[in-house]
C-alpha distance (Angstrom), angle and dihedral (degrees) to the residues before:
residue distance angle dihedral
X1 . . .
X2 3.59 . .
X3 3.85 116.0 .
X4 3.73 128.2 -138.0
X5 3.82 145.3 -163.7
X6 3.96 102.3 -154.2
X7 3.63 89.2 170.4
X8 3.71 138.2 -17.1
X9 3.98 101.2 -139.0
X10 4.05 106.2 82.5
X11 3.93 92.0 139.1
X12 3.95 89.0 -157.3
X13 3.97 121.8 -155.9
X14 3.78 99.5 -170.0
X15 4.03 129.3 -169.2
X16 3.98 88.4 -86.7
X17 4.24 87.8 53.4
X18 4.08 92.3 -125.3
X19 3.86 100.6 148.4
X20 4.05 113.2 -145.5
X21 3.72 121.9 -170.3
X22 3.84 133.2 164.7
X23 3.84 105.2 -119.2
X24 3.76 96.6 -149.3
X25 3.86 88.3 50.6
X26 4.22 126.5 99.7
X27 4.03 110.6 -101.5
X28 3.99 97.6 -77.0
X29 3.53 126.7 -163.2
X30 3.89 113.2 -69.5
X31 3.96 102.2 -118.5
X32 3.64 118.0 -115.9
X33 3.75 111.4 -128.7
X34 3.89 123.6 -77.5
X35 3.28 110.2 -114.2
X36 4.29 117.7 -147.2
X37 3.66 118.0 -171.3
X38 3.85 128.0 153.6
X39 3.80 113.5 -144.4
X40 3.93 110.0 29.0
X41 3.67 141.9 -7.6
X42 3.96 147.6 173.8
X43 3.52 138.7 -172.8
X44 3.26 125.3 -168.9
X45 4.23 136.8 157.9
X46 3.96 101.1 -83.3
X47 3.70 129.8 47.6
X48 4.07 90.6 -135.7
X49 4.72 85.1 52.8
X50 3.40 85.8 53.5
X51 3.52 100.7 46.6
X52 3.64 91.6 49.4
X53 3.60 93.9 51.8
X54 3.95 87.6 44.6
X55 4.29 86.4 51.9
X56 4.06 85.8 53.1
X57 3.92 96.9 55.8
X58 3.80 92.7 36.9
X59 3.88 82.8 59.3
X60 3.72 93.8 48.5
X61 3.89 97.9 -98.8
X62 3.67 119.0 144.7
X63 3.83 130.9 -103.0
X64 4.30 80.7 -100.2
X65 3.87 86.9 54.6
X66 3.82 91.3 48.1
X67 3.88 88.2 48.6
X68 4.11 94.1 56.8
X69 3.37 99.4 43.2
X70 3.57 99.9 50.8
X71 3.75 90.8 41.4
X72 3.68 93.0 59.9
X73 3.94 93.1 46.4
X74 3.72 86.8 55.0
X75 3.50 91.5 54.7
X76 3.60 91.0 53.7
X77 4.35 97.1 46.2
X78 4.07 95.4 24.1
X79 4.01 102.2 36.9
X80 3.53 87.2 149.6
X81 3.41 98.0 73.4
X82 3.90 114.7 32.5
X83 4.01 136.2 -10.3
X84 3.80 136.2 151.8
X85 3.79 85.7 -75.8
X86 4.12 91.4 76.0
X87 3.70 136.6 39.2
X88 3.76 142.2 -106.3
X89 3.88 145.0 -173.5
X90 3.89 122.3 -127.5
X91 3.61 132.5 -161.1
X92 3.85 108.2 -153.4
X93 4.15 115.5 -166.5
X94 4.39 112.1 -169.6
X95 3.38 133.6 152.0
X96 3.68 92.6 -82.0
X97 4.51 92.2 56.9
X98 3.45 135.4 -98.4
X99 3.63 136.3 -46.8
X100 3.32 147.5 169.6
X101 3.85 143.8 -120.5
X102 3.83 123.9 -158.9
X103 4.66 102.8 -162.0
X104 4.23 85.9 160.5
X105 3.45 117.8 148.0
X106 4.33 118.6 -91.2
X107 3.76 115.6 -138.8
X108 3.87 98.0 -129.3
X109 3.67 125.6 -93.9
X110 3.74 89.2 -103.1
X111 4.21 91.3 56.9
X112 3.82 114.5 123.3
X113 3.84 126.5 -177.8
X114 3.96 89.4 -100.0
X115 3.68 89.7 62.7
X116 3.39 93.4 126.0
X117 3.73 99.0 46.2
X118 4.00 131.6 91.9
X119 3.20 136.2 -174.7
X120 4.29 83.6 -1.9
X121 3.52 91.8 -60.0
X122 3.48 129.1 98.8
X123 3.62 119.8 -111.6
X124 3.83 127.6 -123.3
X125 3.92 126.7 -103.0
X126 4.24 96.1 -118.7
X127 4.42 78.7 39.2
X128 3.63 89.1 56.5
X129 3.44 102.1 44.6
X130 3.64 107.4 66.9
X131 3.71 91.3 39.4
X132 3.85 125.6 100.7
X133 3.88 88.9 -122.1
X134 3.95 86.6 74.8
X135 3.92 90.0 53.4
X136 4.54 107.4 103.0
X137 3.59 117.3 -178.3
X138 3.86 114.7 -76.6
X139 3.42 112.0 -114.0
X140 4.26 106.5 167.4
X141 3.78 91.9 92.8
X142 3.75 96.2 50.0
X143 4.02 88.0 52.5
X144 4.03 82.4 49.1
X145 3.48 84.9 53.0
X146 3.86 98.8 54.3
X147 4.12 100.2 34.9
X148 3.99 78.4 52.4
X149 4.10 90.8 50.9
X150 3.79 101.1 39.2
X151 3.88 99.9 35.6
X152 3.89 105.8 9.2
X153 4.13 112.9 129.1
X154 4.31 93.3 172.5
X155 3.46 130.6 64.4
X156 3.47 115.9 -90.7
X157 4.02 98.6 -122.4
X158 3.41 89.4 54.5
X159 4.10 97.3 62.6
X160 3.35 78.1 64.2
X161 3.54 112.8 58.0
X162 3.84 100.1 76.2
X163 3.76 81.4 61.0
X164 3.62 109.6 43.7
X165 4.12 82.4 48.4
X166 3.75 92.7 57.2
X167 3.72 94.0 45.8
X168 3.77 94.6 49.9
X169 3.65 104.5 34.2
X170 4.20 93.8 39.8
X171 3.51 128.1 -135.7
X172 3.60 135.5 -150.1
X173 3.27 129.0 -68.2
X174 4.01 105.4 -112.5
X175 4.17 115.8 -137.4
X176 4.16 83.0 -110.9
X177 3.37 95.6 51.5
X178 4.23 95.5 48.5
X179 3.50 88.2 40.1
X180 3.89 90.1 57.1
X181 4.09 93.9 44.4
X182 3.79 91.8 48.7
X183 3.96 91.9 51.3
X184 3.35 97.8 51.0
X185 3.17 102.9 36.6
X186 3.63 101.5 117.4
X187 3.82 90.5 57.6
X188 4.47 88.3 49.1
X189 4.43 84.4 53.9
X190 3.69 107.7 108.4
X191 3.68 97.6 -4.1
X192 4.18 127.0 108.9
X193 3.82 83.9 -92.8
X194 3.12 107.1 60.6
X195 4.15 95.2 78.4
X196 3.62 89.0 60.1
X197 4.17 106.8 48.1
X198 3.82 94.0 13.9
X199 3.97 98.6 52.1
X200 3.96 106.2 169.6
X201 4.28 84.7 14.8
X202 4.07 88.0 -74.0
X203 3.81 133.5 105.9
X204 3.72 122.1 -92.5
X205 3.76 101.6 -113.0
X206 3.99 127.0 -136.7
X207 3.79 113.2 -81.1
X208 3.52 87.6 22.4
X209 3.84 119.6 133.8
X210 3.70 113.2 -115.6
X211 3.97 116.8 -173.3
X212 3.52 119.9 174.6
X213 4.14 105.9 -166.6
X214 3.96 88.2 178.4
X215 3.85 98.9 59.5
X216 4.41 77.8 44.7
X217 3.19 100.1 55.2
X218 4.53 84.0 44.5
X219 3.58 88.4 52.2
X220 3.94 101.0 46.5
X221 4.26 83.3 50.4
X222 3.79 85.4 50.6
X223 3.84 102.4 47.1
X224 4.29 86.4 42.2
X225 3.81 101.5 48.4
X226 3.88 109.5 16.4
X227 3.60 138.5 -105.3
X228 3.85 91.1 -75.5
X229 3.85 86.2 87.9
X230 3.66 84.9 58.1
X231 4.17 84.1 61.0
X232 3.60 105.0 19.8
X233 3.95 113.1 20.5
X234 3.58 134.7 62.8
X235 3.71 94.0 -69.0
X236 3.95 81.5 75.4
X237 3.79 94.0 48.2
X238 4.11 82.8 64.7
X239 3.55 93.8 47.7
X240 3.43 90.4 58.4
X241 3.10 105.2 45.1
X242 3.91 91.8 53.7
X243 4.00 87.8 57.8
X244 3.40 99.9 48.0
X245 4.48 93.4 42.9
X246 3.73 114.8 107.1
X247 3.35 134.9 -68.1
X248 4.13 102.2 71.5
X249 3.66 95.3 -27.8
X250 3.60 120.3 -144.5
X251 4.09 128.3 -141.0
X252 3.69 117.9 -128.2
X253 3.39 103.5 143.1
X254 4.07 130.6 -155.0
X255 3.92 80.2 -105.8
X256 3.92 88.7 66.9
X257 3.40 105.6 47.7
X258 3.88 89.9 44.1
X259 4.05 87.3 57.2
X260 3.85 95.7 45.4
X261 3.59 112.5 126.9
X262 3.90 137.7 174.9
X263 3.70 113.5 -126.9
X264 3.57 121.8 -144.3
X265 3.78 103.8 -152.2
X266 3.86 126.4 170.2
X267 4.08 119.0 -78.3
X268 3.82 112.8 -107.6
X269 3.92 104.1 -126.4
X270 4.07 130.1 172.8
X271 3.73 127.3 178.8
X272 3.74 112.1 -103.4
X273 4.37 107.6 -177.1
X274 3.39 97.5 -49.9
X275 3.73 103.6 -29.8
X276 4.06 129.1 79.1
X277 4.03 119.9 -130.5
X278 3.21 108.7 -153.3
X279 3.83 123.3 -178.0
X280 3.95 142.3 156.8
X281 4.45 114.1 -54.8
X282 3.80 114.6 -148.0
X283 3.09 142.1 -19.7
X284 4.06 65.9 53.6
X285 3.74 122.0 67.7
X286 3.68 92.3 -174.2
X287 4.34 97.4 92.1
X288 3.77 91.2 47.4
X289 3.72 97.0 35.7
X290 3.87 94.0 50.5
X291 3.71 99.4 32.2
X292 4.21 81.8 52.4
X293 3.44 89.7 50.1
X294 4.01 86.5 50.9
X295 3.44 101.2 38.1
X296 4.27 92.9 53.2
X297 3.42 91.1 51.3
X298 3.91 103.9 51.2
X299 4.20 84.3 43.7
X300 3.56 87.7 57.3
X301 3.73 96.8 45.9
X302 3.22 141.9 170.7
X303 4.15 138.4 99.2
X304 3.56 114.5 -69.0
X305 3.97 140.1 -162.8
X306 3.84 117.3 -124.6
X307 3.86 92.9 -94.7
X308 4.12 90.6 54.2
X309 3.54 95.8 36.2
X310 3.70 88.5 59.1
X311 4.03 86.8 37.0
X312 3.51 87.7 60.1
X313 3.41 106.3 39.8
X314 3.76 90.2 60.2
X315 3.88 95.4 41.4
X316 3.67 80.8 64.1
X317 3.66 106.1 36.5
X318 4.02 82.7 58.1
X319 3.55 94.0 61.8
X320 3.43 94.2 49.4
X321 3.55 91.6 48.4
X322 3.85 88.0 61.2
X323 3.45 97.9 51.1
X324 3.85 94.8 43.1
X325 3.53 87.2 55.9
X326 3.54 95.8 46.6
X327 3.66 102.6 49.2
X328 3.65 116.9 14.3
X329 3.83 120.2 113.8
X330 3.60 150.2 126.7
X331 3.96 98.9 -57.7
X332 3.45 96.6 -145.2
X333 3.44 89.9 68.8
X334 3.75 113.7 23.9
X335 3.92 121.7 40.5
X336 3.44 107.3 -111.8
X337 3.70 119.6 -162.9
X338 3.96 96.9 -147.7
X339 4.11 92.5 150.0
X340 3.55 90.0 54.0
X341 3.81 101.4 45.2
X342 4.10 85.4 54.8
X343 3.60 90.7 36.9
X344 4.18 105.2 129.5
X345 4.14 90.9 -132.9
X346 3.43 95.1 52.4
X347 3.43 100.0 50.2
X348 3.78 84.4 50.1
X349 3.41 92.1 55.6
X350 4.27 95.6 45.1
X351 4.23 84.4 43.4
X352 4.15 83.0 69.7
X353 3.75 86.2 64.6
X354 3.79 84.9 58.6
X355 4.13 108.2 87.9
X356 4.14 105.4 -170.3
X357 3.45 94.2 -135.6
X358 4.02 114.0 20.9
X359 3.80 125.4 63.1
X360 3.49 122.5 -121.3
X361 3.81 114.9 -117.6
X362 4.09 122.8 -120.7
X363 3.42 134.0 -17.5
X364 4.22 116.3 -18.3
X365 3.76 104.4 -124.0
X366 3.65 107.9 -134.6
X367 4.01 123.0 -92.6
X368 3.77 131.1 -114.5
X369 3.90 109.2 -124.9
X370 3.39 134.0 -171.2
X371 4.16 115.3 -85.3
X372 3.84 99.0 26.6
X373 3.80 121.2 150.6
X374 3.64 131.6 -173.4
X375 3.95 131.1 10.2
X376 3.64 121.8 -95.4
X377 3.82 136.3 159.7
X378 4.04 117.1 -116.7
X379 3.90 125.9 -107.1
X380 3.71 110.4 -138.9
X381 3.45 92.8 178.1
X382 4.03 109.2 130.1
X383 3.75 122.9 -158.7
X384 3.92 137.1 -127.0
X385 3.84 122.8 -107.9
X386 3.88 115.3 -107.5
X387 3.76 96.3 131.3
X388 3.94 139.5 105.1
X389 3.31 137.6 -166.6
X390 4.39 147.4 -150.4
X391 3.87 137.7 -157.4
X392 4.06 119.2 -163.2
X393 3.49 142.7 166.0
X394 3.70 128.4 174.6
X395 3.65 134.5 -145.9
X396 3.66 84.7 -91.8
X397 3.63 89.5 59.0
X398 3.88 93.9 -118.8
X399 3.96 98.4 147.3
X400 3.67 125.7 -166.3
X401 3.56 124.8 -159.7
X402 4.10 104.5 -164.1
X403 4.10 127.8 -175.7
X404 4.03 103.4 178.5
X405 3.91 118.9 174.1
X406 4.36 145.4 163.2
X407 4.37 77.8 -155.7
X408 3.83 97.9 -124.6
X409 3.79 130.2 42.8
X410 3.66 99.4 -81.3
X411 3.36 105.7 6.5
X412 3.77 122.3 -126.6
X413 4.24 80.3 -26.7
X414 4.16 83.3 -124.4
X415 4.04 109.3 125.2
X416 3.51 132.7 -167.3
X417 3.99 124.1 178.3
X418 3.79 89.0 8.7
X419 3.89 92.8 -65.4
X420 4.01 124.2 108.9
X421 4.26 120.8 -115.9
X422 3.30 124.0 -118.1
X423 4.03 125.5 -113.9
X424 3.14 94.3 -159.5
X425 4.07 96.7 136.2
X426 3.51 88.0 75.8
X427 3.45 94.8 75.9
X428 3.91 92.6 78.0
X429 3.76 124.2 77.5
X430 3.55 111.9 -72.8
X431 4.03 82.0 -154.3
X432 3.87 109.2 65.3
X433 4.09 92.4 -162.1
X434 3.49 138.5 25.6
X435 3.80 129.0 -109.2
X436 4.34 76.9 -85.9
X437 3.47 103.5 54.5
X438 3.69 93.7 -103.0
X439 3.82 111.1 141.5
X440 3.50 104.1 -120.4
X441 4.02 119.6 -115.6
X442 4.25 98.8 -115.5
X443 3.84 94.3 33.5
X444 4.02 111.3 145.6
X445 3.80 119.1 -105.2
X446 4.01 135.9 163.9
X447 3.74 109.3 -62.0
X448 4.01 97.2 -9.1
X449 4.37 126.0 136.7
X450 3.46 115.6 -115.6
X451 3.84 117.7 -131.6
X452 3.65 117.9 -75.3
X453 4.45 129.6 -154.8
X454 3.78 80.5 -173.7
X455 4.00 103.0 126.6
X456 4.08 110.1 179.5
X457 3.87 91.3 -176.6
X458 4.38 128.6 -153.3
X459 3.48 112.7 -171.0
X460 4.03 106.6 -165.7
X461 3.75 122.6 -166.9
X462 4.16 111.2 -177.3
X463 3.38 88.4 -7.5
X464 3.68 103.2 -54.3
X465 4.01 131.6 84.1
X466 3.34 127.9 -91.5
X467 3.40 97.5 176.3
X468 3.77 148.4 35.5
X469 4.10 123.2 -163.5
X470 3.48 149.4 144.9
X471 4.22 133.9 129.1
X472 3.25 134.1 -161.5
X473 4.24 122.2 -120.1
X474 3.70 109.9 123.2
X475 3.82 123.9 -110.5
X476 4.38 87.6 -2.5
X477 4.16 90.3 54.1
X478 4.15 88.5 96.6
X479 4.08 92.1 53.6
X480 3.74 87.1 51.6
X481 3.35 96.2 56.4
X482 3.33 99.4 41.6
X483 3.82 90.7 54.4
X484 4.01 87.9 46.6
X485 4.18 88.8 62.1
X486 3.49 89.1 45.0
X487 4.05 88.8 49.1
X488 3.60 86.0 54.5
X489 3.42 111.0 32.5
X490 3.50 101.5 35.1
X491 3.16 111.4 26.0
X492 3.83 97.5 42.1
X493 3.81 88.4 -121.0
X494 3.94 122.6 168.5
X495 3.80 108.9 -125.0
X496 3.88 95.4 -108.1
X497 3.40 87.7 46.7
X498 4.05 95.4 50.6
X499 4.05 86.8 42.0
X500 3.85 87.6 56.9
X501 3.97 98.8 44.9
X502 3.51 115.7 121.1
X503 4.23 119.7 -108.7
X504 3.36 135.1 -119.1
X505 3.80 119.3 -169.6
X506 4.03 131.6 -167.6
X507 3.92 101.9 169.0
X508 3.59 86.5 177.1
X509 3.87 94.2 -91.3
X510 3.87 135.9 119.7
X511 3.79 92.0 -71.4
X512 3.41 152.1 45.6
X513 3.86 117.1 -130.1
X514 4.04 125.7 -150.5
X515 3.68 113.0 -169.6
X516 3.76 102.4 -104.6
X517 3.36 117.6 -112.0
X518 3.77 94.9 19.6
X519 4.12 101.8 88.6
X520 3.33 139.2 47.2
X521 3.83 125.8 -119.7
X522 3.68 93.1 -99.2
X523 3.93 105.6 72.6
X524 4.03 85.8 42.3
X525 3.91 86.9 60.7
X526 3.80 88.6 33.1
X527 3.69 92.3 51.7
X528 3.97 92.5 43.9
X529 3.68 101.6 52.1
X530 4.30 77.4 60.2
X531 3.88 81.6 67.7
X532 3.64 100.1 -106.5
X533 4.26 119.5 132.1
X534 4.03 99.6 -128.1
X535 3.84 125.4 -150.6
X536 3.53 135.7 -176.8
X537 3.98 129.1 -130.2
X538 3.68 144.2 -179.1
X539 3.64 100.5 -120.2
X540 3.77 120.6 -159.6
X541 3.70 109.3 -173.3
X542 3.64 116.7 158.6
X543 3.93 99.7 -154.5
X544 3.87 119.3 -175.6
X545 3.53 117.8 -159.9
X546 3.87 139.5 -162.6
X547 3.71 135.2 175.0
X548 3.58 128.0 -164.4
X549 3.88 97.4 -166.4
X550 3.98 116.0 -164.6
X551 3.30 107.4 -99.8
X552 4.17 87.6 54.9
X553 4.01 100.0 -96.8
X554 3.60 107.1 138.9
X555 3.97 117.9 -140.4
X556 3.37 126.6 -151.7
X557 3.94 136.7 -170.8
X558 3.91 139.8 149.2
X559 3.52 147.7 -160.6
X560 3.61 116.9 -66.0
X561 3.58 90.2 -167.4
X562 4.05 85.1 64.8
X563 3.96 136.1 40.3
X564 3.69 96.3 -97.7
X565 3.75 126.9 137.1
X566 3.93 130.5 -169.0
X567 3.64 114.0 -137.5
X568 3.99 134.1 171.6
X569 3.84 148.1 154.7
């Protein structure tokens, strides 16, 4: 397997707290520690989640149990991101193999391709947003509701005790969270929101202590009856009502949300050296997307200074930003050619595109693999980051790899129950054909998935994982985590140390992006005598990392960039 130097600035704070930092490199992130524990673990995006999920294992719960308890907390102390009112994909390893589980949102039955169009004109991103049209049917606590039924070892109640506590008692407000509130708080004005984190019409401030006895008094209904009252009971009634209330009311119907249902579909998994990445198929683009990104760069080859590292990296990431655009979907609707975008002799073939030391000029068009049906026109529409994510594994060695998300910060800022809505319609094409005609791959329609970047990433060696990853950070979140494998399994990285790495992104656009703050001036002048435009960006990714290393240790690290902790017994 071909080794790589992304970047030379990981400033690493390992378990023994000996700092190590390139001196000719930009500032970096300061690693957060490595965590090393030896029968379970979980890291996930807020001290108090992972705490929770660390209280389930302790008690004997399963990696599942871990997973819903920690998800619910972090809808209570990171609403911003994720909560019951959004959707998420999970990778879930046992004995038995891997599969997959598909909770996105559904466009309701009443959807047409004009859903984003009044008055015969198409609406506006920050228009659309706020607006019930954006609002798909939840589907996180129905996924809950499953992982608890198949793999569950607690009673259900009490995964949600940590989070009816936090609701009703309060916590503080973390610097994240206020920093979040008082950015968007002219979007929260006026809206359903704006009672809870703009009490008095001003920002809660850091330290703060934010209760929030509605989303309580939800969550003790929840853990008593089930999450069928979620779908079927009056918590539904309340969910409609906030879609269809004015401004641009939406039209999920009671109908909808009584029809949701999580798909399991089959993992996406390539051979990388002598591992296998697997990752989440369509309505996802993350397994194609990253193993693209993968697969390009090992069929180019080769070792590589910083400068071509990150030269190649984004050569590659480009292409498979053309073809994600191009044919990624909700499957049950659109034929989506994911064997052929993975297949080995087509990403041979795209690789040739690839020069090692010259970028390619303007936007990639997208390939032609193997298997594809039908003729549609791309989406390059990219998404906003309001998502979070959580790796497990249990003593048992069930691991769960779990991306959960309401897509922006916020969501569509409508509430019901005390818990925020999704807006996660927005992530189709507002357009529903090109220029052409051509109905355009991720166009809305009754009941369909919007595209997903949401990559909840297995890595299997023998077998068994090795490796547990995934990040929030919108239409970018596959190019972190395919540079967090190569961290790892290239590079020989620690997980702290890949979480911290700096980011390079290429979505197949005019530029290409360093993180700012991350790289010195060098490798952007390097990098631009090779002909590409480069860019700067603040780059929030929120990756969470876990190692299963051979002899059984488990490894832990998160995103520095985030509030995130590993923690383990």
């Amino acid at each position: 397997m071909i080794r790589l130097t992304l970047a030379l600035i990981c400033l690493a704070l390992p378990a023994h707290a000996q700092t190590r930092a390139d001196p000719e490199a930009g500032s970096g992130w300061q690693a957060k520690p490595l965590v090393i524990t030896q029968e379970s673990m979980i890291v996930a995006a807020h001290p108090a989640a992972s705490q929770a999920g660390l209280d389930m294992l302790t008690m004997g719960g399963s990696a599942a149990d871990a997973a819903i308890a920690a998800l619910l907390v972090l809808n209570v102390v990171e609403p911003q991101s994720s909560g019951i009112g959004g959707g998420a994909f999970a990778l879930v390893h046992t004995n038995e193999g891997t599969k997959s589980f598909d909770a996105r949102e559904t466009a309701p039955m009443a959807a047409t391709p004009e859903l984003f169009f009044k008055d015969g004109e198409k609406m506006g991103w920050r228009e659309a947003v706020p607006s019930g049209r954006s609002v798909g049917t939840p589907g996180l606590l129905r996924l809950m509701g499953e992982l608890h039924y198949h793999h569950g070892q607690l009673p259900w109640a009490r995964l949600f005790q940590p989070a009816i506590d936090l609701a009703h008692n309060g916590f503080p407000v973390s610097p994240r969270l206020a920093k979040s509130i008082e950015r968007f708080q002219p979007q929260l004005e006026g809206t359903d929101a704006a009672a809870v984190f703009l009490p008095g019409g001003k920002p809660l401030d850091e330290g703060e202590t934010f209760s929030n006895p509605a989303f309580a008094w939800t969550l003790r209904r929840l853990a008593l009856s089930g999450a069928n009252i979620f779908y079927e009971g009056p918590l539904s009634a309340k969910i409609v009502a906030a879609v269809h209330a004015a401004p641009d009311p939406g039209s999920l119907s009671l109908t909808d949300l009584a029809n949701y249902q999580v798909i399991e579909r089959p993992p996406v998994c390539m051979a990388y050296g002598d591992v296998e990445i697997c990752g989440m198929g369509p309505p996802s683009s993350g397994a194609t997307t990253v193993g693209q990104i993968l697969g390009l760069i090992a069929a180019v080859g080769g070792e590589s200074d910083e400068a071509a590292a990150a030269h190649l990296f984004a050569e590659a990431s480009r292409l498979a930003y053309a073809d994600r655009a191009a044919y990624l979907a909700d499957p049950d609707v659109v034929k989506v050619p994911v064997k052929g975008l993975l297949e080995s002799g087509y990403l041979a073939e795209r690789a040739k595109l690839i020069s090692p030391a010259q970028a390619a000029s303007g936007k990639a068009p997208a390939g032609e693999p193997p298997w594809r049906e039908g003729h549609w026109a791309p989406d390059h529409g990219v998404t906003s980051p309001g998502t979070t994510h959580l790796s497990v594994i249990d003593s048992d060695g069930m691991a769960i790899s779990l991306t959960a998300s309401i897509e922006t910060a916020f969501g569509s800022k409508r509430m019901a129950g005390g818990f925020l809505l999704n807006n996660q319609l927005t992530d189709f094409s507002f357009s529903p054909t090109a220029p052409d005609g051509t109905p355009i791959v991720n166009a809305p329609g009754p009941g369909k998935r919007p595209r997903s970047s949401m990559s909840p990433t297995i890595v299997l060696k023998d077998g068994a994982p090795v490796l547990l990853t995934g990040s929030p950070g919108g239409s970018r979140i596959p190019e972190y985590v395919a540079g967090s494998v190569i961290a790892v399994l290239d590079r020989g990285e620690d997980p702290a140390m890949a979480a911290a790495t700096g980011h390079v992104s290429q979505r197949n656009r005019e530029k290409l992006v360093l993180e700012e703050g991350q790289f010195d001036a060098a490798l952007a002048d390097a990098l631009g005598k090779m002909g590409h435009d480069v860019d700067f960006a603040v780059m929030t990714s929120g990756l969470h990392i876990l190692q299963i290393m051979p002899d059984g240790t488990l490894r832990g690290g998160a995103d520095p960039r985030r509030e995130g902790v590993a923690m383990g017994e």
